[in-house]
C-alpha positions in Angstrom: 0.0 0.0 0.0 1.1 3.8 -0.8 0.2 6.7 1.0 -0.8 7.8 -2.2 -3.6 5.1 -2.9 -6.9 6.2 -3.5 -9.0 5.2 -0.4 -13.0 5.2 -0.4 -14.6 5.5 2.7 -18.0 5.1 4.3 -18.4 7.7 6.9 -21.6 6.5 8.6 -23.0 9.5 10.3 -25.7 11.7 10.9 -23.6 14.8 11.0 -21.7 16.4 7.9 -18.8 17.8 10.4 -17.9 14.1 11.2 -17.4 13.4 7.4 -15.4 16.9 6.9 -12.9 15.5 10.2 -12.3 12.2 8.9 -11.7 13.1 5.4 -9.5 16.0 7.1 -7.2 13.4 9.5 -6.7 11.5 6.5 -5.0 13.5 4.3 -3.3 14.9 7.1 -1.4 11.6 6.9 -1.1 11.4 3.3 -4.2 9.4 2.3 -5.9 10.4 -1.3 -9.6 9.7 0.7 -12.8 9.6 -0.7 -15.2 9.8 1.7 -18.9 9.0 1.3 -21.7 10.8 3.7 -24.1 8.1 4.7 -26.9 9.3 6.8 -29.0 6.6 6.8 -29.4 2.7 6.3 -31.2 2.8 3.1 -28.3 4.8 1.6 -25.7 2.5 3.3 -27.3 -0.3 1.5 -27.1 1.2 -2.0 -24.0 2.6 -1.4 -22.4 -1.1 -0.6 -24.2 -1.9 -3.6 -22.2 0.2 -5.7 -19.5 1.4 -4.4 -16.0 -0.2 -3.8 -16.0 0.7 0.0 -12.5 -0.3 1.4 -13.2 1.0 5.0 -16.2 2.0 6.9 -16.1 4.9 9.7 -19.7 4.5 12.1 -20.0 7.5 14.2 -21.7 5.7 17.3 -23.2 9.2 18.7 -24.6 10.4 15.4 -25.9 7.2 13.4 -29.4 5.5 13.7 -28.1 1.9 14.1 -25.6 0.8 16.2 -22.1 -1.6 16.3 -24.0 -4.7 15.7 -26.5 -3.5 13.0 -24.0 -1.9 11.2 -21.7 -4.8 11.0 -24.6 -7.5 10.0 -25.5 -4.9 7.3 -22.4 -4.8 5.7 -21.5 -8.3 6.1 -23.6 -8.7 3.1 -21.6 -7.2 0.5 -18.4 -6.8 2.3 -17.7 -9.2 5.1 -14.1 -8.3 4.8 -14.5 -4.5 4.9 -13.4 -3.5 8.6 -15.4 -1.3 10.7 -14.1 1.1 13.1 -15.9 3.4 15.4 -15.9 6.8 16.0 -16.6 8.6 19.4 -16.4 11.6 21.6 -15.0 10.1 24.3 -13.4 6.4 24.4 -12.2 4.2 27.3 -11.5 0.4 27.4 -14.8 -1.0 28.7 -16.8 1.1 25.0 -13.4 -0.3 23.0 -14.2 -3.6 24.2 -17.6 -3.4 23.8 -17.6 -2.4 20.3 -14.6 -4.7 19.2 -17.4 -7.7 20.7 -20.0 -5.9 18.7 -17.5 -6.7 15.4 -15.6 -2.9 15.0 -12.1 -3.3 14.5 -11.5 -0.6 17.1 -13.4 2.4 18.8 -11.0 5.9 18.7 -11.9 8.8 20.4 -12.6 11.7 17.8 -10.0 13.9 20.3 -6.9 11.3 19.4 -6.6 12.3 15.8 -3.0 10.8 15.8 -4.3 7.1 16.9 -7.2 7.4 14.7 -4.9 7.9 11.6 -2.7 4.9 13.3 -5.5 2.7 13.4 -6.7 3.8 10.0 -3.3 2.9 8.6 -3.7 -0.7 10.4 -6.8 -1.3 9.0 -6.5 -0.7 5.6 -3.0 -2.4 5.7 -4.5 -5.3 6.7 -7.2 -5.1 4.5 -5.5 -5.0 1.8 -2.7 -7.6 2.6 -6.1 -9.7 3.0 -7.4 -9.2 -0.4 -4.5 -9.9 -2.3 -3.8 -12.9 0.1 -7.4 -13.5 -1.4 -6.2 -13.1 -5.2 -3.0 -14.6 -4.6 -5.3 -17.5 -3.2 -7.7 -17.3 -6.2 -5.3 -17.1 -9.0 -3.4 -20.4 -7.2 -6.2 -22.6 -7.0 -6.9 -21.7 -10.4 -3.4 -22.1 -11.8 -3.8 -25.9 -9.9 -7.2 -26.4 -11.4 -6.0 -25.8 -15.3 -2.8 -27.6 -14.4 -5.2 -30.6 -13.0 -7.0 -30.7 -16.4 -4.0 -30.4 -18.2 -2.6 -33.2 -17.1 -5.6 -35.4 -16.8 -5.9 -34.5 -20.9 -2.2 -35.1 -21.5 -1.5 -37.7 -23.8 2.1 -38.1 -21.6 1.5 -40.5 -18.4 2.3 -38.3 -15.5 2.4 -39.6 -11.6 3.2 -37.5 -8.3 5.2 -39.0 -6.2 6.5 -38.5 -2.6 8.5 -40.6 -0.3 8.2 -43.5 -3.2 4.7 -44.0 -2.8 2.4 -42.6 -5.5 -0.1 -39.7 -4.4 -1.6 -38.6 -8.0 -1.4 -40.4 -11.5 -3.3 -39.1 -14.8 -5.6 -41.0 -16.9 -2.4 -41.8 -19.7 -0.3 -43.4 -16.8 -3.4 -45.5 -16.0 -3.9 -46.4 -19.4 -0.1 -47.1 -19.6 -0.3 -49.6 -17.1 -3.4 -51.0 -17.6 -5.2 -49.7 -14.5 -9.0 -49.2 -14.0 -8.9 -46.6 -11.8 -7.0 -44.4 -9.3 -7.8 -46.5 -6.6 -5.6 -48.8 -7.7 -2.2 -47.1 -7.9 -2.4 -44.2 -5.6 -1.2 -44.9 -2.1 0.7 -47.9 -3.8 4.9 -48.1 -3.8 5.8 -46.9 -7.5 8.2 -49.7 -8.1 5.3 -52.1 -8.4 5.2 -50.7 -11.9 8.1 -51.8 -12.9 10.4 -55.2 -12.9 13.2 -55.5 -10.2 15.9 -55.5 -12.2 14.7 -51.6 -12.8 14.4 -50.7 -8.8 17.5 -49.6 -8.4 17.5 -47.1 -11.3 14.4 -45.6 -10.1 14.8 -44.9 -6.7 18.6 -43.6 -7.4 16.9 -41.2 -9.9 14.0 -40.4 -7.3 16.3 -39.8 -4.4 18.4 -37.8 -7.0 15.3 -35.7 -7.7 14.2 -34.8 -4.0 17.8 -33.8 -3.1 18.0 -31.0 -6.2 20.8 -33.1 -8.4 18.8 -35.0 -11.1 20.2 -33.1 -14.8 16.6 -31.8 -16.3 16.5 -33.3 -19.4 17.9 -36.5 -18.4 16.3 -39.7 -19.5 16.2 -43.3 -17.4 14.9 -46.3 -19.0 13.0 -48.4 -16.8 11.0 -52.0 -18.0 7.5 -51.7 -16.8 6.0 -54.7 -14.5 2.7 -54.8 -16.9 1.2 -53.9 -19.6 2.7 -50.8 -21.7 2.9 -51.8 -25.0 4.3 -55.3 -24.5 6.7 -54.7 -21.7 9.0 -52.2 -24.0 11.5 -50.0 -22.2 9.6 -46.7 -21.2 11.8 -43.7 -20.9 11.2 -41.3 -17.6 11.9 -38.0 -16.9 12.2 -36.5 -13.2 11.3 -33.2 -12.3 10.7 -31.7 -8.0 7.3 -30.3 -7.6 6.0 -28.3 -4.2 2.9 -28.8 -3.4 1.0 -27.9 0.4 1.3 -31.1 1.8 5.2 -31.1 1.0 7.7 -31.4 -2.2 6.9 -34.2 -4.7 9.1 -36.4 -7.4 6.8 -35.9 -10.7 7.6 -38.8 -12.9 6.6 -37.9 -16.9 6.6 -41.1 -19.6 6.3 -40.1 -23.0 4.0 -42.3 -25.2 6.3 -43.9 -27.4 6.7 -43.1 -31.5 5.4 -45.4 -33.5 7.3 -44.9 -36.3 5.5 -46.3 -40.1 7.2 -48.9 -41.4 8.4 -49.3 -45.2 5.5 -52.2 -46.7 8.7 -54.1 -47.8 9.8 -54.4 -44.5 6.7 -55.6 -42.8 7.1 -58.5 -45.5 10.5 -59.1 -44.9 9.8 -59.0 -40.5 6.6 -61.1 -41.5 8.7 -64.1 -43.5 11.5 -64.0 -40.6 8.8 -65.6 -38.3 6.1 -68.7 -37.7 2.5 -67.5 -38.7 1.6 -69.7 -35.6 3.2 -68.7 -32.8 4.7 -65.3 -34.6 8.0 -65.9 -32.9 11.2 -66.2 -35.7 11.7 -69.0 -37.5 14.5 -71.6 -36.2 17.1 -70.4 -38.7 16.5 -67.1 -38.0 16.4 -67.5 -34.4 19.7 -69.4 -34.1 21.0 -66.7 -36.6 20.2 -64.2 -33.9 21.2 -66.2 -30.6 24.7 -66.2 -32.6 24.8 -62.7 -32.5 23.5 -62.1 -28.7 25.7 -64.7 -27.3 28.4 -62.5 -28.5 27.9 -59.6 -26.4 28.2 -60.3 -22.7 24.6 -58.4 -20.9 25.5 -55.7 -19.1 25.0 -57.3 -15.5 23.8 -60.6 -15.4 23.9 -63.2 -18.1 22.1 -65.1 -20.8 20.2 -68.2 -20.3 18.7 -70.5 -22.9 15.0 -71.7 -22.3 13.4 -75.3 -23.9 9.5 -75.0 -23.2 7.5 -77.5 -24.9 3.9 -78.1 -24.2 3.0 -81.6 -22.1 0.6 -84.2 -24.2 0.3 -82.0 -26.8 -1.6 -85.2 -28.6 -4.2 -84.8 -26.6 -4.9 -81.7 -27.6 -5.3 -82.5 -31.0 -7.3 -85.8 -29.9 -9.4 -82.9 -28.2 -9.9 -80.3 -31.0 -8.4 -81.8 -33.7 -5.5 -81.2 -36.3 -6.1 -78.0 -37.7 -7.7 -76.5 -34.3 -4.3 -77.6 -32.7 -2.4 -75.0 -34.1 -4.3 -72.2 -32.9 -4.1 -73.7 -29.0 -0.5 -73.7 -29.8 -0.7 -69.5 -30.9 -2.9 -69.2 -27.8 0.1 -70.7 -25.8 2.8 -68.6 -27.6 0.8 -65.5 -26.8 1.6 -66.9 -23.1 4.8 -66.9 -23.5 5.6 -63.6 -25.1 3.2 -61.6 -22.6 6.0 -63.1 -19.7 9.1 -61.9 -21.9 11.4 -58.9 -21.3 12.3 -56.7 -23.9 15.6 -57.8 -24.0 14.6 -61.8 -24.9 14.4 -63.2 -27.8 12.6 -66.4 -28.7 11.5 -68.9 -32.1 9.9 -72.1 -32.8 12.4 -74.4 -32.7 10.8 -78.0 -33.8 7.7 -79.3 -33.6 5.6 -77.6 -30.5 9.3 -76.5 -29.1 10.0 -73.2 -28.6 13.3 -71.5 -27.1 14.1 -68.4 -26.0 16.9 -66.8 -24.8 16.8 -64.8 -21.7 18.4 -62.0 -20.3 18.5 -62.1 -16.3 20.7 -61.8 -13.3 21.8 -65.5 -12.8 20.7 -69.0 -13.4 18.2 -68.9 -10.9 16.2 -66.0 -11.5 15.9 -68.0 -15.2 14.8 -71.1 -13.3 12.2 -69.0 -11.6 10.6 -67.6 -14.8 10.7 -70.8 -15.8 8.3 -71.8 -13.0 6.0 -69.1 -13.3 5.5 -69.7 -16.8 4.8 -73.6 -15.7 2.3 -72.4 -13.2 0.4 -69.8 -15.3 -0.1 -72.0 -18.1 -1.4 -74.7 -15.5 -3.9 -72.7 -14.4 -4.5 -70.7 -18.2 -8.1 -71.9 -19.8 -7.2 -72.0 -23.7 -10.8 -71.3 -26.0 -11.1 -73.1 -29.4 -14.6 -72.2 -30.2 -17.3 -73.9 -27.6 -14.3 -75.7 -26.2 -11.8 -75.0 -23.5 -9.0 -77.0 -22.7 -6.3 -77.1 -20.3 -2.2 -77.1 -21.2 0.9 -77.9 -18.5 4.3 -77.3 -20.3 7.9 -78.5 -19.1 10.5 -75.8 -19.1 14.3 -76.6 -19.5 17.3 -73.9 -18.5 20.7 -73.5 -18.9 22.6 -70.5 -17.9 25.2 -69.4 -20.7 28.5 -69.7 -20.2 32.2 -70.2 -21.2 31.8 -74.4 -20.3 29.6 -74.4 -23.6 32.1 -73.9 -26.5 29.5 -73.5 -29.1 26.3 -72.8 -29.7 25.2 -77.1 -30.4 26.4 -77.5 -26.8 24.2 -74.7 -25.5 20.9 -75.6 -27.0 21.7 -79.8 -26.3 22.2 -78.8 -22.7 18.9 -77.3 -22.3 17.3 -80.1 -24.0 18.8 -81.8 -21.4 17.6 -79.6 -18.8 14.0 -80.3 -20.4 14.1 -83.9 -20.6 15.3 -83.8 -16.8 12.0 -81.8 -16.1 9.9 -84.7 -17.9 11.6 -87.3 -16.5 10.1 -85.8 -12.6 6.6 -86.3 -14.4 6.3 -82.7 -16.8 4.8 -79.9 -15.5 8.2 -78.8 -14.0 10.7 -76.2 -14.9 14.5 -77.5 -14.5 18.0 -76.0 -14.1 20.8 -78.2 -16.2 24.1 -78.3 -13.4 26.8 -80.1 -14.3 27.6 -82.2 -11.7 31.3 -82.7 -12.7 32.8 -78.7 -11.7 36.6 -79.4 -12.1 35.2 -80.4 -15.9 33.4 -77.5 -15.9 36.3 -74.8 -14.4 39.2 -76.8 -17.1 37.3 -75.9 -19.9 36.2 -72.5 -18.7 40.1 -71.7 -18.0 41.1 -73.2 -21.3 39.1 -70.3 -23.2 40.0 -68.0 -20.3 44.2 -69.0 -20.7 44.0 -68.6 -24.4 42.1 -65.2 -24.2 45.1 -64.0 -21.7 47.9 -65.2 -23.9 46.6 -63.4 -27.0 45.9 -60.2 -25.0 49.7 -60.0 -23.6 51.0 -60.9 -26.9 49.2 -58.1 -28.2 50.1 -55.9 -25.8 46.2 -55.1 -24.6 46.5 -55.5 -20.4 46.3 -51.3 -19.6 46.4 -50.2 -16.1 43.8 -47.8 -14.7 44.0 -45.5 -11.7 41.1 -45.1 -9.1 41.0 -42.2 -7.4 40.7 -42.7 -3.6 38.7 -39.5 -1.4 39.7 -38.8 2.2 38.3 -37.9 4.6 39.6 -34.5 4.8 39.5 -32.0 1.9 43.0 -31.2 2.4 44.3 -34.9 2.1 46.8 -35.8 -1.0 46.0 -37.3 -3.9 45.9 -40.9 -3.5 44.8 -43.7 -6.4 44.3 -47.2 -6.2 46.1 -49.3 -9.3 43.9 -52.0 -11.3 44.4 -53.6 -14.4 42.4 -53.9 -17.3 42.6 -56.5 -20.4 41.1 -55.2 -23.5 39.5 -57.7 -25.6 39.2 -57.9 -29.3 36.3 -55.0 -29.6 38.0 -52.7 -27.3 36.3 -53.3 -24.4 37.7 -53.6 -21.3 37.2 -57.1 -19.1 37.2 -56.6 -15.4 39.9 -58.6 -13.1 37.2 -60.3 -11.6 36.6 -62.5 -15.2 40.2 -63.3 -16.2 42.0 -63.1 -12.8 40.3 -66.6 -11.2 41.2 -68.0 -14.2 45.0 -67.2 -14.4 45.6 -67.9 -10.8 44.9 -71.5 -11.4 46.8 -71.6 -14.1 50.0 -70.2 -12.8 49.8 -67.0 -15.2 50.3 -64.8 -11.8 53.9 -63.6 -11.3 54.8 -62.8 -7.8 
């Protein structure tokens, strides 16, 4: 407020020389005041009606109506508005009594100084009020357009504090196939995605909160459900205040479907079975080649044998040609429990292999079983009739025991025929009971692979810094080695170090 600011005023008396001493003391201290002579209530009620009365002045002694009247009346239009009172004489029982009666104050008309202080108060407040008002308006809304913007928004959006979700738009439940908000808010976020993405999300989220997540940066993250086949969805971070605290908002940008040349699609189409839609065997081994090549980036490969149990009953049960669509049905099965990363084909007959990409042998075994238990209790339609399908799984982790790829795939045939032998319905892990076997031939590829890199001079040594404890400390570096492999990349001593220990390649 400026001392300048136009102020209108509602001098509520029955006497003129009241209205001529208020507007007086007013620009005394520097207000521009308007002052409006209200003799009676009828004119006090058209005045509030259209007038923008900022303060109202009630001359106890003079007007018709008193504190309480005065106050209802204008409560009406302007419950805001304060209301102080005017009087010859003033002591602290009146004060009190008109402050109960709803006047902001009662002044004596003798203390012109306190009369201009408590004017100044008054408006002051008022006017911090009203544009605490606005202010309050113009949020609400600011939150209401950015509620409906991001309820229309084709990009799923969450909210998320302390890793449990508190708001999600209707893309992010259409994303991951939710019916409603019940559903997902008050839920931890990371039951939207698989565990192997955990760790990712709540480094980025933790990130976020403490101000050091790069805008712009992008994580990709492999959704638990649902979203378009269990593709890699790409999130963005962003901190968001809200009332109830600072939030983690999580943004997921549909993906691009990008068209695709007509000569393609017919090539991509002739790659794979019509059945089951996964590639063809040649084409599948083609591309196993090709994976087994490049090491995962944590974890490893593992090869998969599923083949359905009995499947002679099933045509017994539908027949011949109705067969083949029980075994697309149980296909579809499969690829709904894949991660983006796998890669599977029809192999022979009603076999079908995939390779998988997960953290160790076990977690392989374990998909294996829950694919053996969903089909168990999966109903597959043909028409009126529905059936019911078990399946055995075999699994073998991939690595350097298997020196080519006819090893790889027999072992898990062996690992499925271990499964069938317990009675089908099983999922089994191939471990070769004979481990020295296992470690010779594992160092003989490991031996030749160290020979070849010191020949060719490709063993580099790498410094780690290491941070005190004080700022001040020196400089101080741990010393590693490295061995470059035939691509460039460098193989941690943890892969070839084992390896030349047993095999005397360690000078001391």
């Amino acid at each position: 407020m400026t001392d300048k600011q136009h102020i209108s005023i509602a001098v509520l008396s029955g006497s003129q020389d009241d209205v001529e001493l208020v507007n007086s003391s007013l620009r005394d201290a520097g207000h521009a005041a308007h002052c409006l002579w209200i003799e009676t209530p009828g004119r006090f009620a058209d005045a509030l009606g259209k007038e923008a009365i900022e303060l109202i002045i009630l001359s106890i002694d003079e007007y018709v109506d008193d504190v309480r009247q005065v106050v209802k009346q204008k409560d009406g239009f302007v419950p805001e508005a304060p209301v102080i009172v005017i009087s010859k004489t003033a002591d602290e029982v009146a004060i009190l009594r008109a402050m109960k009666n709803g006047a902001c104050d009662l002044v004596s008309l003798e203390q012109k100084a306190r009369f201009q202080a408590v004017v100044n108060r008054e408006l002051r407040a008022y006017r911090m009020e009203r544009a605490l008002n606005t202010t309050l308006i113009s949020a609400t809304e600011y939150r209401k357009q950015l509620h409906d913007y991001m309820q229309n928004s084709s990009t799923a959006i969450a909210y998320v504090q302390e890793g449990i979700v508190n708001d999600v738009n209707n893309a992010w439940l259409k994303l991951f196939a939710s019916q409603d908000k019940d559903e997902v808010i008050g839920m931890p976020l990371m039951d939207h995605f698989v565990e192997a993405s955990h760790a990712a999300v709540k480094g980025a989220i933790v990130a976020t909160a403490a101000g050091k997540w790069q805008a712009g940066d992008v994580l990709e993250a492999t959704p638990s459900k649902a979203a378009g086949d269990n593709q890699l969805l790409q999130l963005t971070f962003r901190l968001a205040d809200f009332d109830d605290g600072p939030h983690v908002q999580i943004r997921i940008e549909p993906p691009v479907q990008v068209a695709q040349e007509p000569t393609k699609l017919v090539h991509d189409a002739l790659k794979r079975d019509p059945t089951t839609l996964f590639f063809h065997r040649a084409q599948f081994l083609e591309r196993i080649t090709k994976r087994l090549k490049r090491k995962p980036k944590s974890g490893l490969h593992a090869l998969a044998y599923i083949k359905p149990d009995d499947f002679s009953e099933v045509r017994r049960a539908v027949g011949i040609i109705d067969s083949e669509e029980v075994l697309a049905q149980f296909s579809e099965e499969i690829r709904k429990r894949m991660h983006p990363r796998d890669v599977a084909g029809r192999f022979e007959g009603t076999v079908i292999m995939a390779l998988l990409e997960r953290g160790n042998e076990r977690d392989a075994e374990v998909w294996g079983k829950q694919l053996v238990e969903h089909m168990q209790n999966h109903e597959f339609t043909i028409g009126d009739t529905t059936i019911r399908l078990t399946c055995t799984v075999g699994v073998v982790g991939v690595s350097g025991v298997y020196s080519n790829l006819e090893e790889l795939v027999a072992a898990a045939a062996e690992a499925y025929v271990i499964g069938k032998e317990t009675g089908g319905n099983a999922a089994a892990l191939r471990e070769s009971t004979d481990i020295d076997t296992r470690t010779k031939k594992y160092d003989e590829i490991w031996i030749q692979r160290i020979k070849s890199a010191m020949a060719e001079n490709r063993f580099r040594l790498a410094q780690l810094p290491i941070a005190g404890l004080r700022s001040d400390s020196n400089k101080m570096y741990n010393m590693l080695i490295r061995m470059i492999d035939e691509q460039g990349n460098a193989i941690l001593p943890s892969e070839f170090l084992p390896a030349a220990e047993r095999n005397n390649l360690m000078i001391a």
